[in-house]
C-alpha positions, 0 to 999 in steps of 0.5 A: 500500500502506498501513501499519497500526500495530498493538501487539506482543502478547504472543506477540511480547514473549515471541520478543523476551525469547527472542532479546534473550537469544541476544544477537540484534540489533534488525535480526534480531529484526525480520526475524524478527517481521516488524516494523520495526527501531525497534519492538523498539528503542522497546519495549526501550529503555523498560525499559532500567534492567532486563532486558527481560520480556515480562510485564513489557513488556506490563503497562507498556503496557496501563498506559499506554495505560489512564491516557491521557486518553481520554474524562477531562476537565481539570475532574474531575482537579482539584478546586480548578479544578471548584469554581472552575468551578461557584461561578462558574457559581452566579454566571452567570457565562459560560464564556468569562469564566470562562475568562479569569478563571482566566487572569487569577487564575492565569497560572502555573498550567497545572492551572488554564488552561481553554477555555470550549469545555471548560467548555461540553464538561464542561457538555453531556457530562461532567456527570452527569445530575442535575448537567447540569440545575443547570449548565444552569440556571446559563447565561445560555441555558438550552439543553438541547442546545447549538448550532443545533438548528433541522432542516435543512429550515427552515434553507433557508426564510427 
């Protein structure tokens, strides 16, 4: 038997504010939403600081799960790191020594820290269209697509 994590909903927030206030305990809430004690734990200790709303509960959640990083890259969340990535990009410089000069210039600074896997990724998939043709432009291999495109078949011919 395999477990599936699911979110509580809304409906469920609503029967945990409803049973939180008869003064029921985590243990008889979960019994109830058939759900594991420490989820309505977790959940009502995230807004221990006021009485819990399900409203309340469930816009704090779609916030939080909305402002992950799913699919944001470093390089656009701060500015002063995509200039220093692209003036040394104009430069020819390569990822990797650009990465290592960031490391270099600003040991400290975690906001300033990058991979060149993370630049090439901001190259080849975050990059606007328009842009992703200069940035290419400014690699030493002005790939369109990065990697080995060679098809499969020609790989086993040698």
């Amino acid at each position: 038997m395999t477990k599936q994590y699911s979110r509580l909903s809304f409906q469920e927030r609503i029967e945990i504010e409803k049973l939180l206030s008869h003064q029921k305990s985590f243990t008889d809430i979960a019994l109830a939403l058939n759900r594991h004690k420490s989820t309505i734990q977790r959940d009502v200790s995230r807004h221990q600081k006021k009485p819990y709303s399900a409203m309340g509960a469930t816009w704090e959640a779609v916030s939080l799960s909305s402002n992950r990083r799913s699919g944001k890259c470093k390089i656009k969340q701060c500015i002063e790191l995509e200039n220093y990535v692209l003036e040394k990009l104009k430069k020819k410089w390569s990822p990797r020594q650009i990465s290592i000069s960031l490391s270099v210039a600003f040991p400290k600074n975690n906001a300033m820290q990058l991979s060149h896997e993370a630049i090439y990724f901001y190259i080849y998939v975050h990059a606007k269209p328009g842009l992703k043709t200069e940035l290419i432009k400014e690699l030493r291999q002005q790939r369109e697509y990065r990697g080995n495109i060679r098809r499969v078949k020609d790989k086993g011919q040698r």
